[in-house]
N, CA, C and O atoms as a MOPAC input file, in Angstrom:
PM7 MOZYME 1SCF
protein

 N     -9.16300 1     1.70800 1    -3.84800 1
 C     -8.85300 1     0.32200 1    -3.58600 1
 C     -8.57500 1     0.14600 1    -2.10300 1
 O     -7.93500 1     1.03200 1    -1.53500 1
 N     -9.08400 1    -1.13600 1    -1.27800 1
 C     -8.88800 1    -1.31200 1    -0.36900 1
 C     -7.31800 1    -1.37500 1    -0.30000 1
 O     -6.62100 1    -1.47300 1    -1.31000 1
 N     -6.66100 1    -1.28900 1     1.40000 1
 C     -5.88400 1    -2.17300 1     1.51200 1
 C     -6.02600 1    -3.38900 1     2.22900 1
 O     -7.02900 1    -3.93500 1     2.68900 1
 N     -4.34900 1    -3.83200 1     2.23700 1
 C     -4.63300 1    -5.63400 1     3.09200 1
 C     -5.39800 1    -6.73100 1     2.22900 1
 O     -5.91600 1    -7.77700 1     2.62000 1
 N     -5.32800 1    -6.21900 1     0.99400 1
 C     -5.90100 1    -7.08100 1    -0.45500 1
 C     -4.98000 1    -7.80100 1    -0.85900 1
 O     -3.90000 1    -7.34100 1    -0.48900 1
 N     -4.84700 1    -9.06800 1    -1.66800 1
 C     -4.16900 1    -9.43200 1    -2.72000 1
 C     -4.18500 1    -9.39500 1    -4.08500 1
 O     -4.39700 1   -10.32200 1    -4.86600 1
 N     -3.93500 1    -8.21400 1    -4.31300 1
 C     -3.99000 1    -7.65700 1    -6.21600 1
 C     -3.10700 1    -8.13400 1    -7.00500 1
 O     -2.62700 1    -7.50000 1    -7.94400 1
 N     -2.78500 1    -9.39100 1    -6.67100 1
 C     -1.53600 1    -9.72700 1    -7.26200 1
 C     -2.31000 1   -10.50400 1    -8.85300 1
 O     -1.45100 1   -10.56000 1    -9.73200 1
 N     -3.51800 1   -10.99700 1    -9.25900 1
 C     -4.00200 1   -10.78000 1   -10.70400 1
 C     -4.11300 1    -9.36100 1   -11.53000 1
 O     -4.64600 1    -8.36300 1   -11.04500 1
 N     -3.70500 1    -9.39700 1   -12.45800 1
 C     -4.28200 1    -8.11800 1   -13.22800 1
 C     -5.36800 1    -8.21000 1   -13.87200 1
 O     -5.93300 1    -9.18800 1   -14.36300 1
 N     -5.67800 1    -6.92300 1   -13.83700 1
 C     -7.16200 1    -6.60100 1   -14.37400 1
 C     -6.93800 1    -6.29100 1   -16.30900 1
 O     -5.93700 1    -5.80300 1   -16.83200 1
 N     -8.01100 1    -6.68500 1   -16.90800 1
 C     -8.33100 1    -6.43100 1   -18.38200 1
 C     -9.41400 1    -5.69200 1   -18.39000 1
 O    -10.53700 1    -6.02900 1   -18.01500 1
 N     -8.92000 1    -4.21800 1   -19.01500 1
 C    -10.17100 1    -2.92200 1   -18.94200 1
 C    -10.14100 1    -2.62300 1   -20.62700 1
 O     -9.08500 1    -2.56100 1   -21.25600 1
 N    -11.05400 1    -2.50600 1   -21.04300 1
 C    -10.88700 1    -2.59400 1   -22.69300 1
 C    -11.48900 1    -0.53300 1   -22.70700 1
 O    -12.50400 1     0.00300 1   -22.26300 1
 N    -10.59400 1    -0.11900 1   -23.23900 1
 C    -10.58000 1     1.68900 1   -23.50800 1
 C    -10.18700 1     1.79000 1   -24.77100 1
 O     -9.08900 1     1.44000 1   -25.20300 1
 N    -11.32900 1     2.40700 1   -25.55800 1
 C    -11.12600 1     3.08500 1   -26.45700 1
 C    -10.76200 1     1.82100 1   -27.90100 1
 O     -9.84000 1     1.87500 1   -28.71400 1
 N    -11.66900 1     0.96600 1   -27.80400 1
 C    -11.65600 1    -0.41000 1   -28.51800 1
 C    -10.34500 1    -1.26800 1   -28.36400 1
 O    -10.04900 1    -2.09800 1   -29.22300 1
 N     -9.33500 1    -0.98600 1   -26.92000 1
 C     -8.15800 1    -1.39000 1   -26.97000 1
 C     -8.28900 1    -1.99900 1   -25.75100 1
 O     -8.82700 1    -1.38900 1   -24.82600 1
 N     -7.80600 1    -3.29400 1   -25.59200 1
 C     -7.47600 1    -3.81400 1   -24.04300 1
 C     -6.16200 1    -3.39000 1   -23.36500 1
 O     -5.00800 1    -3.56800 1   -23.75600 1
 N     -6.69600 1    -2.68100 1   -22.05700 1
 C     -5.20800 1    -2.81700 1   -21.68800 1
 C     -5.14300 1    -3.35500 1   -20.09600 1
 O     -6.27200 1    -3.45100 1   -19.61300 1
 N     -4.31200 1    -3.63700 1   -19.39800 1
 C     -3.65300 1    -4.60700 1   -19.15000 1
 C     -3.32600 1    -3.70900 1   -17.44900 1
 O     -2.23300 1    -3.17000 1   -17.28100 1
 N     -4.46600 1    -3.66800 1   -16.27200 1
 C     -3.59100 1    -2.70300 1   -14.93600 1
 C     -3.54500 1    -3.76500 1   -14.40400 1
 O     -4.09900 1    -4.85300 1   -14.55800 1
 N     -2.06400 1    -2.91000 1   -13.06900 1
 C     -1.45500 1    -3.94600 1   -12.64800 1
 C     -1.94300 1    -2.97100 1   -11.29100 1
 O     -2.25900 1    -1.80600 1   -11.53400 1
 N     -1.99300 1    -3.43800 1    -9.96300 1
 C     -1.76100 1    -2.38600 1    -9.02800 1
 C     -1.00200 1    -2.85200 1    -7.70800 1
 O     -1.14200 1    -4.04900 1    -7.96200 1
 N     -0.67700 1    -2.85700 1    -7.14300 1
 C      0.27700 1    -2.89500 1    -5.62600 1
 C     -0.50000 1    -3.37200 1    -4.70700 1
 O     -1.60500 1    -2.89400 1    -4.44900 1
 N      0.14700 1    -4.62700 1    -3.97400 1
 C     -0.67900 1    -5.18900 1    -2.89500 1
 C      0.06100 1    -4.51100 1    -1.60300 1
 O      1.08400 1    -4.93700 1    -1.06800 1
 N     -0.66200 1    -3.40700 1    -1.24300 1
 C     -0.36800 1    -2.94800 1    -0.04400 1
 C     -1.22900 1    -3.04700 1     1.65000 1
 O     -2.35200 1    -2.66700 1     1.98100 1
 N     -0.08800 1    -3.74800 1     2.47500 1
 C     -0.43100 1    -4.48600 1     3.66200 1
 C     -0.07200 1    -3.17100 1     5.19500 1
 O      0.98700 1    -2.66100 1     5.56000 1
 N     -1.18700 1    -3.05800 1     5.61000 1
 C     -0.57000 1    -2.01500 1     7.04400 1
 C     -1.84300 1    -2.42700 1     7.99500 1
 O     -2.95200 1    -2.91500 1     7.77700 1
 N     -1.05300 1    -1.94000 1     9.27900 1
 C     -1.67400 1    -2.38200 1    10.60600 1
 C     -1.21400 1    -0.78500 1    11.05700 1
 O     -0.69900 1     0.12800 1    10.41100 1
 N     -1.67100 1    -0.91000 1    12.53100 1
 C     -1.32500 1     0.30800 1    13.22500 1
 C     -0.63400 1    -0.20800 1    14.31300 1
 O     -0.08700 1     0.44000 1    15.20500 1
 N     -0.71000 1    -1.79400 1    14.14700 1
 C      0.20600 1    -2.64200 1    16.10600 1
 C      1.17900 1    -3.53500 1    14.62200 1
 O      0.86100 1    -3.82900 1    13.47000 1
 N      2.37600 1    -3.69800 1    15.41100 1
 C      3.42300 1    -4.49900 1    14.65100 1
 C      2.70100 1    -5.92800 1    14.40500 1
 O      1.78900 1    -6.50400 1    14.99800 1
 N      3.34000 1    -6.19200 1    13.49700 1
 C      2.72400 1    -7.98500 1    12.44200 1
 C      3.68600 1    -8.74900 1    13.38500 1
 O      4.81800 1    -8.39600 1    13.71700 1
 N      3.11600 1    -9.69800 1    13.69600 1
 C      3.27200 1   -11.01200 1    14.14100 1
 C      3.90300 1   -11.71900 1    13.30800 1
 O      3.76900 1   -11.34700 1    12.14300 1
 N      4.66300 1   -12.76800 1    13.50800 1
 C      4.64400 1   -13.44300 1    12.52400 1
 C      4.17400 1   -14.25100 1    12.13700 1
 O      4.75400 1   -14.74100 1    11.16800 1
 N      3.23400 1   -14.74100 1    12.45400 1
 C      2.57000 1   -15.72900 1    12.03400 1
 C      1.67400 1   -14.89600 1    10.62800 1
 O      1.66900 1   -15.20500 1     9.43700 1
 N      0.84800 1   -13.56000 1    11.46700 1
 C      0.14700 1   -12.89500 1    10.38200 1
 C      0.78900 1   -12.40800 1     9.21400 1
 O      0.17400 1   -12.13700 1     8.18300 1
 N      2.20100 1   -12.27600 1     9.37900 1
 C      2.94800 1   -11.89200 1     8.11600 1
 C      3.15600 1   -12.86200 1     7.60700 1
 O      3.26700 1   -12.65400 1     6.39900 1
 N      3.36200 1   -14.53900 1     8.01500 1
 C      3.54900 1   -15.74600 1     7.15200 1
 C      2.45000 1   -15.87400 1     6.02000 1
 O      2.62100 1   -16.03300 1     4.81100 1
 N      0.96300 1   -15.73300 1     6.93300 1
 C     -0.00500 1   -15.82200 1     6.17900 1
 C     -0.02200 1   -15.00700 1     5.12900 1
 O      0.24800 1   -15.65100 1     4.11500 1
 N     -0.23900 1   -13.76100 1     4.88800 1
 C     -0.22800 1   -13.18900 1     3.90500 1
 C      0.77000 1   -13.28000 1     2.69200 1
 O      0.49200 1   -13.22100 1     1.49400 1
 N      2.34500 1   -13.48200 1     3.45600 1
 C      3.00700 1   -13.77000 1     2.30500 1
 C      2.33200 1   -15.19000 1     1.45500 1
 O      1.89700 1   -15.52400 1     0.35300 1
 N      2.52000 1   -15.56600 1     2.42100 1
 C      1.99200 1   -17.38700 1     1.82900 1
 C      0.89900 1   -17.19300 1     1.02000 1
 O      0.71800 1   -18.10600 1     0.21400 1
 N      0.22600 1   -16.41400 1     0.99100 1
 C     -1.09000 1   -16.40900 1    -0.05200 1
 C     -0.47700 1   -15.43400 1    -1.09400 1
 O     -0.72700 1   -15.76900 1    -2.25200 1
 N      0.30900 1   -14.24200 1    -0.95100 1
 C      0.70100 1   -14.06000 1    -2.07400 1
 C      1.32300 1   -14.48700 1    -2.79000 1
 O      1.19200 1   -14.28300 1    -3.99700 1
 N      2.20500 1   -15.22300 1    -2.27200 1
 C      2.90000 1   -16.42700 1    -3.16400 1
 C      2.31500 1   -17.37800 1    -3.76200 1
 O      2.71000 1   -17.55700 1    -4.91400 1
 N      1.12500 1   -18.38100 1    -3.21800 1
 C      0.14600 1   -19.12900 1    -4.21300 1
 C     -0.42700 1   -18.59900 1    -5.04900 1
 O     -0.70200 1   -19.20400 1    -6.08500 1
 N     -0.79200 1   -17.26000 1    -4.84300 1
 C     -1.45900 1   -16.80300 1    -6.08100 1
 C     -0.67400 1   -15.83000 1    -7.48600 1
 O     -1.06800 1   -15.34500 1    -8.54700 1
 N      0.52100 1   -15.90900 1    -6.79200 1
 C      1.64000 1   -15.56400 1    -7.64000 1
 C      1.88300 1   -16.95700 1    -8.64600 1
 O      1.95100 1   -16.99200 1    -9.87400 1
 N      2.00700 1   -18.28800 1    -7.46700 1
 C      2.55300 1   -19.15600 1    -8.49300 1
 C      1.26600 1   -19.68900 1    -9.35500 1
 O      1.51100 1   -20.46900 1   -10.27500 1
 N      0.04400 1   -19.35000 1    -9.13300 1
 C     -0.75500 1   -20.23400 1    -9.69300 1
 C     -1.08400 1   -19.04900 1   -11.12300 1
 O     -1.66800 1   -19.25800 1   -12.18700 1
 N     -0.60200 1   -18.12900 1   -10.72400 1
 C     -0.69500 1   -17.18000 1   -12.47600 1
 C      0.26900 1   -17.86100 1   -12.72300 1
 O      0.12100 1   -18.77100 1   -13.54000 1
 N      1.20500 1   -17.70800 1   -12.27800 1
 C      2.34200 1   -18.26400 1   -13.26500 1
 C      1.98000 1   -19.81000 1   -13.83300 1
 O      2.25100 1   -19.87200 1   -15.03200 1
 N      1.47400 1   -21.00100 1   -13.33200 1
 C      1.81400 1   -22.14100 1   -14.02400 1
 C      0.68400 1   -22.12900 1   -15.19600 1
 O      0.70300 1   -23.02100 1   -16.04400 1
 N     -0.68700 1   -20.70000 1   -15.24000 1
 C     -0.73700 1   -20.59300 1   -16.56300 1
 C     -0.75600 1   -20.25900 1   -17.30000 1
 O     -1.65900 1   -19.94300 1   -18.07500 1
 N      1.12200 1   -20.17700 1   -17.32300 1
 C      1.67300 1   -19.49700 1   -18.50000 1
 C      2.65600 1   -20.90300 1   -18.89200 1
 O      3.38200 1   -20.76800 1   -19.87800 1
 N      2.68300 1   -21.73000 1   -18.43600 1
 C      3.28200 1   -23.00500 1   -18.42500 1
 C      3.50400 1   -23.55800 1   -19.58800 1
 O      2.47500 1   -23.31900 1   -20.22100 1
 N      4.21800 1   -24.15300 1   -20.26400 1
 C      3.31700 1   -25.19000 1   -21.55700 1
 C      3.05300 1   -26.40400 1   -21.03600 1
 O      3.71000 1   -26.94800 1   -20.14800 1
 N      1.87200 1   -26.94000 1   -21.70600 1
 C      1.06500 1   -27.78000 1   -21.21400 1
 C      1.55400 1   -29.59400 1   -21.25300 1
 O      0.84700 1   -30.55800 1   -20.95900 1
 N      3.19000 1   -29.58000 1   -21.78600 1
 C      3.48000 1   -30.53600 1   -21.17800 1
 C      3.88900 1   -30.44400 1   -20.37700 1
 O      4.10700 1   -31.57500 1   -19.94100 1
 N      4.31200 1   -29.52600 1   -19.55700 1
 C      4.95900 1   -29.53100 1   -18.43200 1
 C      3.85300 1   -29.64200 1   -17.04700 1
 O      4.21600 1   -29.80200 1   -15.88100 1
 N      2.71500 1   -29.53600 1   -17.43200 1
 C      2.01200 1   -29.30000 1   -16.21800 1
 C      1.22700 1   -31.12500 1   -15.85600 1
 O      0.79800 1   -31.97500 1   -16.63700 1
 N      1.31500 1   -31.11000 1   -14.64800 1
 C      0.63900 1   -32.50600 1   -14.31500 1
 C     -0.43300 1   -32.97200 1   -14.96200 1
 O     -0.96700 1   -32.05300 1   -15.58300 1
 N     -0.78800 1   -33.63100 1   -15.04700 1
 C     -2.27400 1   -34.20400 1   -15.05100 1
 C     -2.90800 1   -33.88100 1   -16.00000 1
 O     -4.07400 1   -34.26000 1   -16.12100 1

């Protein structure tokens, strides 16, 4: 697996007529110190894509529209 990815979805691998369920680590490295701006960014995207698994797990009155 690369790094500097956002693996923050899990994967569905079906083994042995069974689904199961990997999770793996979003790991971020440079070799010159992060900026902050470049560390905003990345958090900031792991966080949208954190919250956007999460709202669907929502119940569906709760979600807009």
């Amino acid at each position: 697996m690369e790094i500097n990815q956002n693996y923050c979805r899990n994967r569905l691998v079906e083994l042995d007529g069974n689904m199961q369920m990997l999770q793996a680590a979003s790991l971020y490295f440079q070799s010159d110190p992060w900026s902050a701006d470049k560390m905003w960014q990345v958090l900031w995207n792991v966080a949208e894509t954190s919250l956007e698994i999460l709202s669907g797990s929502l119940p569906e009155e709760w979600k807009d529209g």
